[in-house]
PyMOL Python script that loads the backbone (N, CA, C, O; Angstrom):
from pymol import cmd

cmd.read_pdbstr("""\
ATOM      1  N   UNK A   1      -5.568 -13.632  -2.272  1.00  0.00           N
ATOM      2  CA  UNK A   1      -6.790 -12.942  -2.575  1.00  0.00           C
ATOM      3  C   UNK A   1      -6.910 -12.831  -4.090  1.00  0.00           C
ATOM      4  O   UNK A   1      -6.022 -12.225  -4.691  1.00  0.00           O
ATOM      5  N   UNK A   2      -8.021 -13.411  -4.819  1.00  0.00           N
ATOM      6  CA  UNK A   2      -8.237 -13.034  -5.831  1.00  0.00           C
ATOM      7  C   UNK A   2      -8.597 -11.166  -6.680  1.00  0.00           C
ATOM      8  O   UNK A   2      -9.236 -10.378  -5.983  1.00  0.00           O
ATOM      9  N   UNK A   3      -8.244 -10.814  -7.752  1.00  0.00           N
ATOM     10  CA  UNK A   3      -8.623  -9.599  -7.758  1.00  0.00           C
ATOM     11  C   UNK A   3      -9.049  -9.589  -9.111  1.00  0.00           C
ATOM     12  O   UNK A   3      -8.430 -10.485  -9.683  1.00  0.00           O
ATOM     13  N   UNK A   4      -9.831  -8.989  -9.918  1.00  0.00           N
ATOM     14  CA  UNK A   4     -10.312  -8.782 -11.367  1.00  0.00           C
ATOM     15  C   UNK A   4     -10.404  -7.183 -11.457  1.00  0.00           C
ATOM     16  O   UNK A   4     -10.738  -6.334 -10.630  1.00  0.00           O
ATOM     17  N   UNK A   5     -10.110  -7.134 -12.371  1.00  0.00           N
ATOM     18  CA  UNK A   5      -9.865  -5.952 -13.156  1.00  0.00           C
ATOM     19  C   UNK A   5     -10.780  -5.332 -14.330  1.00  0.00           C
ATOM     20  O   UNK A   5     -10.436  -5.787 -15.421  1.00  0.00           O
ATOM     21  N   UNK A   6     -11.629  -4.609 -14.392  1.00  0.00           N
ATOM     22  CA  UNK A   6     -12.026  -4.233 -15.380  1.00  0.00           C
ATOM     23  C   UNK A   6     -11.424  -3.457 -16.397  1.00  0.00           C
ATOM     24  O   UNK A   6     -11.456  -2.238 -16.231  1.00  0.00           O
ATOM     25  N   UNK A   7     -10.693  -4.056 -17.771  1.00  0.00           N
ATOM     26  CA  UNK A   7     -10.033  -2.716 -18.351  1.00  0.00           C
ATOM     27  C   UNK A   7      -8.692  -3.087 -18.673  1.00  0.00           C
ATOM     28  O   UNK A   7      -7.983  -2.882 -17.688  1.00  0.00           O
ATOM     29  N   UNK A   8      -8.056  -3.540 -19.621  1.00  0.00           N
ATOM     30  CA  UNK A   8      -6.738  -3.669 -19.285  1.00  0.00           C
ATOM     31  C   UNK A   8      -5.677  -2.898 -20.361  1.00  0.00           C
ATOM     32  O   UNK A   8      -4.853  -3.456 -21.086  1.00  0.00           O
ATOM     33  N   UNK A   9      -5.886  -1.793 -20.272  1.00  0.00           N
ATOM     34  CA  UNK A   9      -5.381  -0.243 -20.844  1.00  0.00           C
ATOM     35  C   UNK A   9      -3.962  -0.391 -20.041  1.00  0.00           C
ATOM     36  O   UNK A   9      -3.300  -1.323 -19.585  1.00  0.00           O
ATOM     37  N   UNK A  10      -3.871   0.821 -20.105  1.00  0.00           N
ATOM     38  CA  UNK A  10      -2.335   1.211 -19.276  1.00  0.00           C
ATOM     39  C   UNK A  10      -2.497   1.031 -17.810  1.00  0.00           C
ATOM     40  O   UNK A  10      -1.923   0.121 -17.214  1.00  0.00           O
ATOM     41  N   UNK A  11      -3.426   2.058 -17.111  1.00  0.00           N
ATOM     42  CA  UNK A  11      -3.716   1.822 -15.883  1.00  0.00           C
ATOM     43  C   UNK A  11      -3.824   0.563 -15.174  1.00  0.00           C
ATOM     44  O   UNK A  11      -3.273   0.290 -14.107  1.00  0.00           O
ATOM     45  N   UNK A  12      -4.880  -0.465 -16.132  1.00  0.00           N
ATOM     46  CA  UNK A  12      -5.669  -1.470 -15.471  1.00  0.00           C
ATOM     47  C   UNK A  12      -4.130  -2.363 -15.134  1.00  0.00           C
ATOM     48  O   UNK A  12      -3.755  -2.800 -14.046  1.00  0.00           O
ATOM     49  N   UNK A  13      -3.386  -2.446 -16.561  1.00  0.00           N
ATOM     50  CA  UNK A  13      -2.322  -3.208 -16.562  1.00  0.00           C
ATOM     51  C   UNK A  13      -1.312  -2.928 -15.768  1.00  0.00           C
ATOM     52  O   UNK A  13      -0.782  -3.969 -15.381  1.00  0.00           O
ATOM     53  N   UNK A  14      -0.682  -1.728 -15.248  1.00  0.00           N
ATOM     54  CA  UNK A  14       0.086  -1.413 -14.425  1.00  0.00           C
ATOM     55  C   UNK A  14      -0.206  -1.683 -13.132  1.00  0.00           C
ATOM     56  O   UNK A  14       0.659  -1.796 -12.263  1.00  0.00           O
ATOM     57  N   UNK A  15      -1.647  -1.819 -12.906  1.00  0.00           N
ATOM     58  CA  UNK A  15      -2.133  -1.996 -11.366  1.00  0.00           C
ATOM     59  C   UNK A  15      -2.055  -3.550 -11.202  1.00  0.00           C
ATOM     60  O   UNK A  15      -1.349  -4.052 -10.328  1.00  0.00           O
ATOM     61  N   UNK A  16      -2.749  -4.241 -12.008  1.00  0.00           N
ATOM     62  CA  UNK A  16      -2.657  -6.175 -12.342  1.00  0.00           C
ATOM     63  C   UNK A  16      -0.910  -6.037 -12.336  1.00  0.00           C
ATOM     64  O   UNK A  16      -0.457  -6.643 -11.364  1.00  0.00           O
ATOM     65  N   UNK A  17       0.028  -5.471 -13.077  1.00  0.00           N
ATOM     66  CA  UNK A  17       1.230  -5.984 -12.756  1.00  0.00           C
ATOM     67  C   UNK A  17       1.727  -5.789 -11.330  1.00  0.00           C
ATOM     68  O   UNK A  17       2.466  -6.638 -10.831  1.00  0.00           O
ATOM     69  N   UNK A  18       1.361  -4.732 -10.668  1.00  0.00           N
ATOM     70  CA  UNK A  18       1.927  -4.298  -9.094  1.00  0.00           C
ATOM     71  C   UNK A  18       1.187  -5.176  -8.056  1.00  0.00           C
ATOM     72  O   UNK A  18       1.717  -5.438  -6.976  1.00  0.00           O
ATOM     73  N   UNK A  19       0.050  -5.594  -8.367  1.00  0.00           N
ATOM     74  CA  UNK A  19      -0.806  -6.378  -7.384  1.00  0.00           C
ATOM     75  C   UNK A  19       0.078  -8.190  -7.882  1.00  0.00           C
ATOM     76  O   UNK A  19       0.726  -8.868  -7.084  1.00  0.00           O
ATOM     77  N   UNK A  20      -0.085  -8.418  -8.797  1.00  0.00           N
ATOM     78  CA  UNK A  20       0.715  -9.646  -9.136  1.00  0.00           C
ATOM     79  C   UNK A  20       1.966  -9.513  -8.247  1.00  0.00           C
ATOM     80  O   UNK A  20       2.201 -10.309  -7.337  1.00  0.00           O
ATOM     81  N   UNK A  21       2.650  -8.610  -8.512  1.00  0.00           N
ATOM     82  CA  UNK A  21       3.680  -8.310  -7.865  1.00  0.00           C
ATOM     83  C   UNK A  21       3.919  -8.687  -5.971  1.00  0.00           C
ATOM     84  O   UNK A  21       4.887  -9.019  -5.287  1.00  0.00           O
ATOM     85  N   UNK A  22       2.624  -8.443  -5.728  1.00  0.00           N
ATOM     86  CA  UNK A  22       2.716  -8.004  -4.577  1.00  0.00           C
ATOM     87  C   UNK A  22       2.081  -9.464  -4.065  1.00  0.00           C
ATOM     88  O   UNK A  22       1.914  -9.399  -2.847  1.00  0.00           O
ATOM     89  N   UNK A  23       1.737 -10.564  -4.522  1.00  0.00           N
ATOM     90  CA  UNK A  23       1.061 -11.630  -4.694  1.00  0.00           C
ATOM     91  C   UNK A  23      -0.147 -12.367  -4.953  1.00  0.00           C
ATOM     92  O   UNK A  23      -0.500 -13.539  -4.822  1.00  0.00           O
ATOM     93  N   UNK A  24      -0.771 -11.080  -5.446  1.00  0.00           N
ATOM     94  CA  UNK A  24      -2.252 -11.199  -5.576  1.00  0.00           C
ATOM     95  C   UNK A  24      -2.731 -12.158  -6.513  1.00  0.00           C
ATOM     96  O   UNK A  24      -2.012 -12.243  -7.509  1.00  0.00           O
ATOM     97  N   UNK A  25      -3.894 -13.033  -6.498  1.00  0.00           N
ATOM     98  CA  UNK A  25      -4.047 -13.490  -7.902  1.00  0.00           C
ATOM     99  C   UNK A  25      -4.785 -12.484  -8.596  1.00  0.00           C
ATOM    100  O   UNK A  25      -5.598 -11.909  -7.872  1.00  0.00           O
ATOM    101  N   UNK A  26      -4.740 -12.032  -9.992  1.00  0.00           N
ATOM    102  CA  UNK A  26      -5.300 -11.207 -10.922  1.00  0.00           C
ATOM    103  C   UNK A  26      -6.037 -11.590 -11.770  1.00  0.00           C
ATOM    104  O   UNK A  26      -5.623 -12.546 -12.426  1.00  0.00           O
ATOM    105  N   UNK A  27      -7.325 -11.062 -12.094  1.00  0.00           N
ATOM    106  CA  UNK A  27      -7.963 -11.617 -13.596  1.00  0.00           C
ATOM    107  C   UNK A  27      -7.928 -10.268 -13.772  1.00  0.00           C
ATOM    108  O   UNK A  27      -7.868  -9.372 -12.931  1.00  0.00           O
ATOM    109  N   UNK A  28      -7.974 -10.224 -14.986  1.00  0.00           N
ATOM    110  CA  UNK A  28      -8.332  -8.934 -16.374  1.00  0.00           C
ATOM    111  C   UNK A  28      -9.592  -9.541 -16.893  1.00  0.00           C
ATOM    112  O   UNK A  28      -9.833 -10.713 -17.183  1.00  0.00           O
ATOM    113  N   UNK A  29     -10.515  -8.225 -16.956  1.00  0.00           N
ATOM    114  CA  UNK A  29     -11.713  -8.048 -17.705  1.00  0.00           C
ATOM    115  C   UNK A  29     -11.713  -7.237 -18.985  1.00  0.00           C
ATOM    116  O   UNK A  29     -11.615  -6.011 -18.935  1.00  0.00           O
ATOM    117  N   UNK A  30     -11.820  -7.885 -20.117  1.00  0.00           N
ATOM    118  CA  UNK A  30     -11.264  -7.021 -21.421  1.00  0.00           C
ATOM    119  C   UNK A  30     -11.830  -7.310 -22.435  1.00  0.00           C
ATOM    120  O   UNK A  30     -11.914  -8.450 -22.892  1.00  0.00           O
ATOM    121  N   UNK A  31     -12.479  -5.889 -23.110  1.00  0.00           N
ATOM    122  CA  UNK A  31     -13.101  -6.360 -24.612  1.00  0.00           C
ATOM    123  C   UNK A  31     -12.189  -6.337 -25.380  1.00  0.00           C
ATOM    124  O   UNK A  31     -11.241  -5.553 -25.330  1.00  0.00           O
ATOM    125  N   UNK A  32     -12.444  -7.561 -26.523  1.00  0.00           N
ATOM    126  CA  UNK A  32     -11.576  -7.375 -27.749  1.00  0.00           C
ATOM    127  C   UNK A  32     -10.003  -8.356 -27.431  1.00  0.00           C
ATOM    128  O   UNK A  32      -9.702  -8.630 -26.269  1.00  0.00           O
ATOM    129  N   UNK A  33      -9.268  -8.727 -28.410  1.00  0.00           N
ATOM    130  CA  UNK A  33      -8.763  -9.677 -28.243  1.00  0.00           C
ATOM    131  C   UNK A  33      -6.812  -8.305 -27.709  1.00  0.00           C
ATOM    132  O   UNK A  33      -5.810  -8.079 -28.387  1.00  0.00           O
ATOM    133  N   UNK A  34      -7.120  -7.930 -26.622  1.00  0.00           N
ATOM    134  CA  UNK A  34      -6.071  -6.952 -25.491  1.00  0.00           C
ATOM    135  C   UNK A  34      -4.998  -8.024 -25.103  1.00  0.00           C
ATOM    136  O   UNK A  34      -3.802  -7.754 -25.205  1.00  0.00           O
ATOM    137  N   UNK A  35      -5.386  -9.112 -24.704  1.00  0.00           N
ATOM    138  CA  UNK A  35      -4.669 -10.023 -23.777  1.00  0.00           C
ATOM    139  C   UNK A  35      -4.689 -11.728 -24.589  1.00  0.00           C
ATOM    140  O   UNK A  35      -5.604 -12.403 -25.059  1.00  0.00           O
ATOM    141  N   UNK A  36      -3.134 -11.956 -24.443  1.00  0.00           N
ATOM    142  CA  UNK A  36      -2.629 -13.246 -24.925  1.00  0.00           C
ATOM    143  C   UNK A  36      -2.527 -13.634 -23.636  1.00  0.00           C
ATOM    144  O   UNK A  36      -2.313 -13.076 -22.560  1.00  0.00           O
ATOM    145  N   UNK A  37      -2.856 -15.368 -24.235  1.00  0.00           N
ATOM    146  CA  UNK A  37      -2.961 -16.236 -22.474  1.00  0.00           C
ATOM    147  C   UNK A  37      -1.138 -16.632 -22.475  1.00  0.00           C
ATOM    148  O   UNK A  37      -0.634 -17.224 -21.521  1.00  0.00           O
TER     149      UNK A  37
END
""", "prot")
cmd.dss("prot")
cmd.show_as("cartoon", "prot")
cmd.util.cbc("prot")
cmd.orient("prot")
């Protein structure tokens, strides 16, 4: 199951890491340069 995220703060990121975790695919939705590919 794909999942996107709006936000990738503490929360957003802790939830994208536990869902990754859990096998999900994850996108992050994020202003500003938050996230290295």
């Amino acid at each position: 199951m794909k999942i996107a995220i709006a936000g990738a703060g503490a929360i957003g990121a802790y939830l994208g890491a536990k869902l990754v975790q859990a096998g999900f695919d994850v996108y992050f939705i994020a202003r500003g340069p938050h996230l290295e590919p």
